[in-house]
C-alpha positions in Angstrom: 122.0 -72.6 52.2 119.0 -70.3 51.0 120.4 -66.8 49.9 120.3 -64.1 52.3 117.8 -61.8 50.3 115.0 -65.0 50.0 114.8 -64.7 53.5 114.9 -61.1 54.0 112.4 -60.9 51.9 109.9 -63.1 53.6 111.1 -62.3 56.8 109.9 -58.7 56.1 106.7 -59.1 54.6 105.6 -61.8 57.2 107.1 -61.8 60.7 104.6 -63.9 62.1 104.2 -66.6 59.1 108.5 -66.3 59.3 109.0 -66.7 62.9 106.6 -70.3 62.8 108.5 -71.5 59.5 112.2 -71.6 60.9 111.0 -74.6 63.1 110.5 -76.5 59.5 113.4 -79.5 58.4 116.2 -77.4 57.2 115.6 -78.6 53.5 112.2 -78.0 54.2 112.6 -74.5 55.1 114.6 -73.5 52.4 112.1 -74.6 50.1 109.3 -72.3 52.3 111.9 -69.4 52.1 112.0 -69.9 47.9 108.2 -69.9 47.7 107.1 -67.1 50.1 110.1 -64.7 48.7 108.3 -65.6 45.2 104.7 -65.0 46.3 105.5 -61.7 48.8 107.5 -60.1 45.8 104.5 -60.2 43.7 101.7 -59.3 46.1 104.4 -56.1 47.0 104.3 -54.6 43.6 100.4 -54.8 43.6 100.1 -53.6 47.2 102.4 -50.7 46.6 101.1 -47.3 46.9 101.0 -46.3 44.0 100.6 -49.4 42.7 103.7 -51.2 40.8 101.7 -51.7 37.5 104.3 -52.2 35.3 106.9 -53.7 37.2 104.4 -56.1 38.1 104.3 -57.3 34.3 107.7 -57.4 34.3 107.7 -59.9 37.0 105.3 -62.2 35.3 107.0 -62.0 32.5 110.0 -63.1 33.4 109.1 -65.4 35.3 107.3 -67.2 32.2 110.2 -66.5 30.8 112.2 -68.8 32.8 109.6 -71.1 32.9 110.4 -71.9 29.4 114.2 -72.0 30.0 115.5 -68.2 29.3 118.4 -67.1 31.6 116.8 -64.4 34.1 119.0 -62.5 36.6 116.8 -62.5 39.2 117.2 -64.8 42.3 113.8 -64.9 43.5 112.4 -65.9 40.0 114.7 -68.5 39.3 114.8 -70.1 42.8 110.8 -70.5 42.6 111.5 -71.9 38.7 114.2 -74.6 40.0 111.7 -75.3 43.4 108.8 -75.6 40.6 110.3 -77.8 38.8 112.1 -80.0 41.2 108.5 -80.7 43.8 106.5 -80.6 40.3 104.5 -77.9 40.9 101.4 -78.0 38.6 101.1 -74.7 36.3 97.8 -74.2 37.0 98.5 -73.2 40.5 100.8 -70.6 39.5 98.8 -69.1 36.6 96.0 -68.9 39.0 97.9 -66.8 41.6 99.3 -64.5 39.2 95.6 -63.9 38.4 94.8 -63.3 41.9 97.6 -60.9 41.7 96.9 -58.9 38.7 92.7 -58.7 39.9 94.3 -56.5 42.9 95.3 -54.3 40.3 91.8 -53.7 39.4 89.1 -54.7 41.2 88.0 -53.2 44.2 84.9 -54.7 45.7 83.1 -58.2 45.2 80.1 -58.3 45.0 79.3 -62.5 46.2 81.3 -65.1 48.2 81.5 -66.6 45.0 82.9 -63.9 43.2 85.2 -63.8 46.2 86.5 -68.0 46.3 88.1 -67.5 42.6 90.2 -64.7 44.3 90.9 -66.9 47.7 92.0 -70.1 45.6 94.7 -68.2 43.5 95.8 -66.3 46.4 96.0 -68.5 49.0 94.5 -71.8 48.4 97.1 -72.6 45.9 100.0 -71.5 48.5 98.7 -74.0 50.7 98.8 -76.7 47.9 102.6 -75.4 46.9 103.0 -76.3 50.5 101.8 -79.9 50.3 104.1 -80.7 48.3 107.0 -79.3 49.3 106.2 -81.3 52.1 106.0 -84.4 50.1 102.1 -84.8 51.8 99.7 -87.5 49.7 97.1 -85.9 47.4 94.5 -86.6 50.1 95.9 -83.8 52.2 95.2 -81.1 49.1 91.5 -80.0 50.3 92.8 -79.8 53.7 95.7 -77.6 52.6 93.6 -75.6 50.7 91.4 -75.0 53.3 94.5 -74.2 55.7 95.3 -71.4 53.2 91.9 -70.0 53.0 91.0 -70.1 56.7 95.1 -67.9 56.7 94.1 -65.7 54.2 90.5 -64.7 55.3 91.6 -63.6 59.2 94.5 -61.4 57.0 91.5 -59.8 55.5 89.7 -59.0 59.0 92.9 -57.8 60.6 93.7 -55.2 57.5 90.8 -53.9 57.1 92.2 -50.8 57.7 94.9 -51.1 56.0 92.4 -52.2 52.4 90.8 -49.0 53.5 94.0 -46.5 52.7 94.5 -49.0 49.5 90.9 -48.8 48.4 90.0 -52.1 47.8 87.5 -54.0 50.6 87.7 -58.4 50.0 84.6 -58.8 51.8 81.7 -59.4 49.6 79.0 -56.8 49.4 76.1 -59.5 50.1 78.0 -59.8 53.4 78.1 -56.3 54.3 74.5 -56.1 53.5 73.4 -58.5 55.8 74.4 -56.2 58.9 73.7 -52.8 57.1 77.2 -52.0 56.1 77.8 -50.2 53.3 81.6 -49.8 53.5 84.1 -50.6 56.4 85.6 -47.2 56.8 86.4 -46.4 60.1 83.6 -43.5 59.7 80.8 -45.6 58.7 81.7 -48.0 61.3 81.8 -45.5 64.3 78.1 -45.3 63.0 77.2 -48.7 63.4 79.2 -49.9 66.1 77.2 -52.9 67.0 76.8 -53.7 63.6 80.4 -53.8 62.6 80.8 -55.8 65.8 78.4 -58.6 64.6 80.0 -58.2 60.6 83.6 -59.2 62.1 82.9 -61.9 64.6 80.2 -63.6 61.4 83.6 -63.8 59.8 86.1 -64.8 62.4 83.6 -67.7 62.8 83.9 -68.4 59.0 87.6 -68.5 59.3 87.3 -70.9 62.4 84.7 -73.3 60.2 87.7 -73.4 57.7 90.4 -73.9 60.5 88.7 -76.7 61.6 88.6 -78.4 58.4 92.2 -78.0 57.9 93.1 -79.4 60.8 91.9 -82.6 59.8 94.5 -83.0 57.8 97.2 -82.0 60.2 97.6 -85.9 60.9 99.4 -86.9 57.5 102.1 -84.2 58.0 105.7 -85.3 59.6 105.9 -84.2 62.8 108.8 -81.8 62.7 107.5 -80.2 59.8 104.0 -80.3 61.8 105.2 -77.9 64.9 105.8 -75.2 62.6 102.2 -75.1 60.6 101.0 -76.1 64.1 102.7 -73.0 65.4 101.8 -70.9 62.7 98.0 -71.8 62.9 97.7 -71.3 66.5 99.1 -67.7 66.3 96.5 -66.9 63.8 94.0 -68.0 65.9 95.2 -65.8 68.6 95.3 -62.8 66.1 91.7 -63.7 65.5 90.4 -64.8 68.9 91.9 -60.8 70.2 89.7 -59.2 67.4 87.2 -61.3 68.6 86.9 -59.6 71.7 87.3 -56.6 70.0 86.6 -55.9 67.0 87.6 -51.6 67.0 91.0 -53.4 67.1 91.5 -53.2 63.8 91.2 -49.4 63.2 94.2 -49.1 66.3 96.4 -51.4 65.6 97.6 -54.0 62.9 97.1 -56.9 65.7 99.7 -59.9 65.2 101.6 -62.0 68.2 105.0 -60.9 69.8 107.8 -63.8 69.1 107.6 -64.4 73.0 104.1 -65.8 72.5 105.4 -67.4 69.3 107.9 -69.2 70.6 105.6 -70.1 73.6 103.6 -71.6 71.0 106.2 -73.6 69.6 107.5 -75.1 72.9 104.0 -76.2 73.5 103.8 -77.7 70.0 107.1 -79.4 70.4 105.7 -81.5 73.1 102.1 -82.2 71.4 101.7 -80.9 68.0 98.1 -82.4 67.7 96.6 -80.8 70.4 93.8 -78.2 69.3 94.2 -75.1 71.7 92.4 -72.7 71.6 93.1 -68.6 72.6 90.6 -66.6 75.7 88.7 -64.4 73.6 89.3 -62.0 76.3 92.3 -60.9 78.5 96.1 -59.8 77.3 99.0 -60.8 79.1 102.1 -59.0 78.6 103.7 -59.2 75.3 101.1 -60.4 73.4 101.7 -57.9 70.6 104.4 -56.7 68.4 103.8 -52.5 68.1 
């Protein structure tokens, strides 16, 4: 039975991502619960406001700490060290997020998509690889679950912009502004350039949907029952990024994510054929679309 706070702790920090996973194995989902409670707690401390500098050290530190067999009292730390150990997670993968971490600490702005990919592996790519193999998936799956974890990540991005705005900090590169004569994405310098900002988000919800449809690809070498929850889960972030397609002011209202009625609608569909690629209307909204 996964402790009651590894849940909590993912079930806050991602409703959406939380209400796909309990359709995993049981096994399957206490492993998720182990992981995500381990990744949310770190990218809370560096999201704070202000920003948990130190106790974010602290963290790290421990958890290296454990790593190399010290007693830690800390539940989230040492259920990540036993899951580590126990699905042979490679250390790289975890170094690399921690360094995704800490750079939110810091930097602000990147300047190339380039600059931007070494932030989008440790962040999320390497989730997506954790994933894999909690799964038990063969190595050929790994680009497809990266790509799964980039394509999550990036419409996270384009639904918070507003909420990177109040934290100062903007993941889109500059060079991408540029190209539509953005020089920020505050709401003020996008009532400006309306169109504009209209043409910079759907550019990048078609990026995230190149990405989506690599990682579906891979979809066919995961078990089925384990399938109908990433199926779920990736069908509800393409209906969080087919609604900002339509439009795109969206994200200065509202933080837009699906209601557990439409999740759950998702699932039972899933359930029944977990390889079929839907796709969301762009346009339209049906009744309890949207958790307010």
């Amino acid at each position: 039975m996964v402790d009651e706070r590894l849940r909590s702790i993912f079930k806050e920090g991602s409703k959406t991502y939380y209400n796909s996973t309990i359709f995993f194995r049981r096994e399957v989902k206490e492993d998720v619960f182990k992981l995500y409670a381990f990744v949310r707690v770190a990218d809370d401390l560096v999201d704070a406001i202000p920003q948990k500098v130190e106790e974010f050290y602290r963290f790290r530190e421990r958890f290296y700490a454990a790593l190399e067999g010290e007693e830690v009292d800390d539940i989230v730390i040492t259920s990540f060290v036993e899951l580590y150990r126990r699905k042979g997670f490679q250390r790289e993968w975890v170094d690399a997020f921690l360094r995704s971490m800490e750079m939110d600490l810091g930097t602000r702005s990147y300047q190339t998509m380039s600059d931007l990919q070494v932030y989008l592996y440790g962040s999320a790519e390497v989730v997506g690889l954790m994933m894999a193999r909690i799964m038990e998936l063969p190595e050929s799956s790994y680009p497809y679950a990266r790509h799964l974890g980039r394509a999550m990540q990036y419409i996270n991005f384009i639904r918070d912009i507003q909420e990177d705005n109040r934290l100062g900090r903007s993941y889109f590169p500059q060079e991408e502004l540029l190209k539509y004569g953005l020089p920020d994405l505050k709401e003020s310098t996008v009532r400006m350039h309306p169109e504009m900002f209209r043409q910079f988000v759907r550019a990048q919800i078609r990026k995230y949907m190149e990405w989506q449809r690599i990682a579906e690809k891979g979809f066919g070498a995961i078990p089925k029952r384990d399938l109908v929850a990433i199926k779920t889960a990736a069908d509800m972030y393409k209906f969080t990024a087919t609604k900002i397609y339509s439009r795109p002011m969206r994200v200065f209202h509202r933080k837009v994510k699906p209601s557990l009625g439409r999740i759950m609608i998702g699932y039972s569909r899933n359930r029944l054929c977990p390889l079929v690629n839907r796709q969301y209307p762009a346009r339209g909204r049906i009744k309890g679309d949207y958790d307010e």
